[in-house]
N, C-alpha and C positions, 0 to 999 in steps of 0.2 A: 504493500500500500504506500511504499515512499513514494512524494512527489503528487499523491492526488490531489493534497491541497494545494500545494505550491501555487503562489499568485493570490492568496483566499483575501490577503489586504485591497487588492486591486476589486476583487468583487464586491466590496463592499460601496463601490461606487453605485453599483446597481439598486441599492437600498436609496430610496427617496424616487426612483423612478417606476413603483408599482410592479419590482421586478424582483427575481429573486433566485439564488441557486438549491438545488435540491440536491444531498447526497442520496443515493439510492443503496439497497441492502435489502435483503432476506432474511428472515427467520426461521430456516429450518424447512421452507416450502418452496413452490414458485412464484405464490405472491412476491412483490417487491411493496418494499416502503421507501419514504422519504424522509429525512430532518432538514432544516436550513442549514446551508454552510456555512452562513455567520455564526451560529451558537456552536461549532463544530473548532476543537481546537486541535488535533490531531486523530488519527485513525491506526490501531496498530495491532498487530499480531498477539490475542490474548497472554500477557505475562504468568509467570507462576502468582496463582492465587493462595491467600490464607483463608480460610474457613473459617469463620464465627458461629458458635454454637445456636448464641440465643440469639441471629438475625432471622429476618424477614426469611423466608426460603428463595425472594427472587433476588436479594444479594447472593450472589452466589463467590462471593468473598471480598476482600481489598486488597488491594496494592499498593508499592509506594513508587512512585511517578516523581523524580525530578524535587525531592525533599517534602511532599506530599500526600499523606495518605489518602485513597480516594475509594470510593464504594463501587462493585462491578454488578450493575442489575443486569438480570437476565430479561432483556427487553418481551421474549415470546412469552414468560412464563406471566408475565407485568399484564398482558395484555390476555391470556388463558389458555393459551398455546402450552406446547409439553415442553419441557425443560430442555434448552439448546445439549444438543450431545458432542462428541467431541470436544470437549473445550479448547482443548492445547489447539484445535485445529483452526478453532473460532475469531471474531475480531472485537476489538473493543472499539467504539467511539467518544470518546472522551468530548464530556460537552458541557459547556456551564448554562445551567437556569435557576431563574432566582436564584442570585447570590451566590451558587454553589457545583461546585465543580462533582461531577461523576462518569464514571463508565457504564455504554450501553454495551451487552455482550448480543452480536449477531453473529448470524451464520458465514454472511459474507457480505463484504461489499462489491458495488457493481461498477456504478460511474457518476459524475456528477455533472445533470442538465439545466442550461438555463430557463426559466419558465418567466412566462406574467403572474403576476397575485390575480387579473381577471381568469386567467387558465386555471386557480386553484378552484375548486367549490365546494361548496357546505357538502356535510355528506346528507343521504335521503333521510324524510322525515320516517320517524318511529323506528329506530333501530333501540329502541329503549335503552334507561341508565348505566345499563352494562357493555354499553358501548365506548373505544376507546377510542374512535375516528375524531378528527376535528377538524379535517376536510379532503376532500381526493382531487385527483387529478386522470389523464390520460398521456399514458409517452408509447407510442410505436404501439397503437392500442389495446393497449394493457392499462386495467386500470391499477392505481399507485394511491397508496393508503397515506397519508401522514395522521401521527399518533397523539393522543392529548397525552405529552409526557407534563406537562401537569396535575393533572388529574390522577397518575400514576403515583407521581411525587406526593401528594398529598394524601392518598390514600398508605403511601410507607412510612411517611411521618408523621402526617397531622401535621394543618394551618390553626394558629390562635386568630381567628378576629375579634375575638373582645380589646376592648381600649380600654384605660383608665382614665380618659377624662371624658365622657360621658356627656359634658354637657350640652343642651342642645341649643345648634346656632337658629338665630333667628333672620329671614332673610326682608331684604326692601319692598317685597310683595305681600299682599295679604293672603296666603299661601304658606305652605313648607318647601323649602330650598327643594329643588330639582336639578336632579341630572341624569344625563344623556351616558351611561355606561354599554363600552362599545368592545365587546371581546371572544372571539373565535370559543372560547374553554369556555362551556357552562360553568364549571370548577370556580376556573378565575370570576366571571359574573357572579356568581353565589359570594365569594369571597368578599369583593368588594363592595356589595349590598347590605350584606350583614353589619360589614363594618360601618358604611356608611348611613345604617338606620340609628345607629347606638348615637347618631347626632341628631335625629328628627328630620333626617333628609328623606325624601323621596326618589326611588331610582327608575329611571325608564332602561330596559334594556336590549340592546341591539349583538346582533353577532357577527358581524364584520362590518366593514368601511361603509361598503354599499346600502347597504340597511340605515348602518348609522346616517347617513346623506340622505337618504330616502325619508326616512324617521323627520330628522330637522326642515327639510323642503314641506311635507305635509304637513308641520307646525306655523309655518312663515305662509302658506297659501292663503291667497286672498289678501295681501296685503296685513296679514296678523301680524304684530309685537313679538318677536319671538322668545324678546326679554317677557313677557308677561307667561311663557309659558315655562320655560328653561332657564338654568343660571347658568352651568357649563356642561363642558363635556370630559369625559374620563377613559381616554379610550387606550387599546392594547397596540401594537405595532405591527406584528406577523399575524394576519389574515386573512381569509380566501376572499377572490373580488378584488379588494378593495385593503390596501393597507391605512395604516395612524397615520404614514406621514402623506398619501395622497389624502386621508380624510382631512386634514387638517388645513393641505393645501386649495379643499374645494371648498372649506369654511371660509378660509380668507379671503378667498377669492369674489365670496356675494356677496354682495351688498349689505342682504336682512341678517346672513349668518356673521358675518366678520368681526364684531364684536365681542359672541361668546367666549372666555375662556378658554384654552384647551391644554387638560393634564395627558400628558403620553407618561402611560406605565405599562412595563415590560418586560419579561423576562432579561431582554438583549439587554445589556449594559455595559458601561465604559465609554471612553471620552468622546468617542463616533458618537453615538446616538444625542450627547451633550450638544454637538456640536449642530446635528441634523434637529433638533429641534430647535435653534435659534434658525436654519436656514427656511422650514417649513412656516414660523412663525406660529410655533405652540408658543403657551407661554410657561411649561413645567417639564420638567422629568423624572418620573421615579423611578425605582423598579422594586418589579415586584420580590416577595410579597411580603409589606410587614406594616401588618394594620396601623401599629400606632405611629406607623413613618408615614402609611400614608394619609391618617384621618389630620395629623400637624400638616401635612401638606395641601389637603385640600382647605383646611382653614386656612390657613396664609394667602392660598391662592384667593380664594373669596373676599376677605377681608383688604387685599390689595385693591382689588378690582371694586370694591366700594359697595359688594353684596349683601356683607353682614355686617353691624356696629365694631367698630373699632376697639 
């Protein structure tokens, strides 16, 4: 696998243009999946693993990496598939989300294709909560799975949303503060609702870019206030359609929407996406996911912006 990332800096140019690279990989079958190549920090020939007794069974042990120790999930078993065989023969993807660096153990990897985020799509309705899709795609027509490795993550650790300050904001409308939360991961959506009720906030929810634009258009029709209906938007970065930083950019761009707020939170982090939100004209960055970094952050953001008393 040396050398497939090679250049992976330069792709990240593709990030702000509704575009995106996919590394592809198998689990044990002929389906193929995908992850993004920005969350992607190297790709390697599974190392000797230690075994932890009292882990999860889809750790299927750690390693140390470069003065590191880092956790090796078995991405199939994560997902309900039969435990990757072979291991010595397997490959690890090393990837950071939220905050946190680990290994994916797959079967194999394949190659990695440029796509659009409009080429990505939701996956079909009703594939019920034990679903791990968070959207698909088509390459050489074969369809190509991407994984809510979120929702994976959160189910082997556990997310806290409770806050300890609690208090509730009050906003400039006779109403409860509203927002526009905008994210591919039910998970992540569920996440940042809960936290954000514990302030008296009301959330609207959307599941990618397109929706979210969708969503805000049918609020401002007819010449509506859009302020009287929304305060800001809270939306995720990597989503099918339609990504955070074109939603962000179709915000600015009208008239009635240009004004709102916009917090981009995200798994991707580091000083790129810093820098891609002043170019797209959000006006925040966080990443995800840590309630009480984000509920201080959407206060500030509000209270800047002149939405809730000082």
């Amino acid at each position: 696998m040396a050398g497939i990332l090679d250049g992976v800096d330069q792709r990240t140019r593709l990030v702000g243009e509704n575009r995106l690279e996919l590394l592809l990989f198998t689990l044990g079958g002929h389906q193929r999946f995908g992850i993004n190549v920005f969350k992607v920090q190297e790709v390697i020939q599974c190392p000797p693993l230690t075994r932890m007794a009292s882990a999860n069974p889809i750790v299927r042990g750690i390693t140390n990496m470069r003065g590191r120790t880092i956790s090796i999930l078995d991405l199939g078993m994560a997902i309900g598939k039969r435990p990757i065989e072979n291991v010595d023969e397997a490959f690890v993807i090393v990837a950071e989300y939220n905050r946190t660096v680990q290994g994916f153990l797959v079967t194999a990897v394949d190659r990695i294709i440029n796509m659009k985020w409009e080429d990505i799509k939701t996956p079909p309705r009703g594939l019920g909560s034990q679903n791990y899709m968070t959207a698909v795609t088509e390459v050489d027509g074969e369809l190509i799975e991407l994984i809510d490795v979120e929702k994976i993550l959160a189910e082997l650790v556990g997310v806290m949303t409770d806050i300890s300050d609690t208090t509730q904001l009050e906003g400039a409308n006779d109403r409860p503060i509203r927002l526009l939360v905008v994210d591919d991961s039910s998970v992540a959506r569920n996440q940042i609702k809960r936290t954000l009720e514990q302030l008296g906030m009301d959330c609207i929810l959307a599941k990618n870019g397109r929706e979210g634009v969708d969503t805000l258009l049918s609020m401002s029709k007819d010449n509506k206030n859009i302020h009287d209906q929304i305060d800001a938007v809270i939306s995720d970065v990597e989503m099918p359609e339609m990504d955070g930083y074109t939603l962000t950019a179709e915000i600015r761009k009208n008239e009635q929407l240009k004004a709102l707020p916009v917090l981009l939170h995200t798994s991707l982090s580091g000083t790129f996406n810093k820098n891609m939100v002043s170019q797209v004209g959000a006006d925040m960055f966080v990443p995800k996911f840590n309630a009480e970094e984000l509920a201080k952050s959407v206060r500030s953001l509000l209270k800047s912006k002149g939405i809730t008393p000082s």
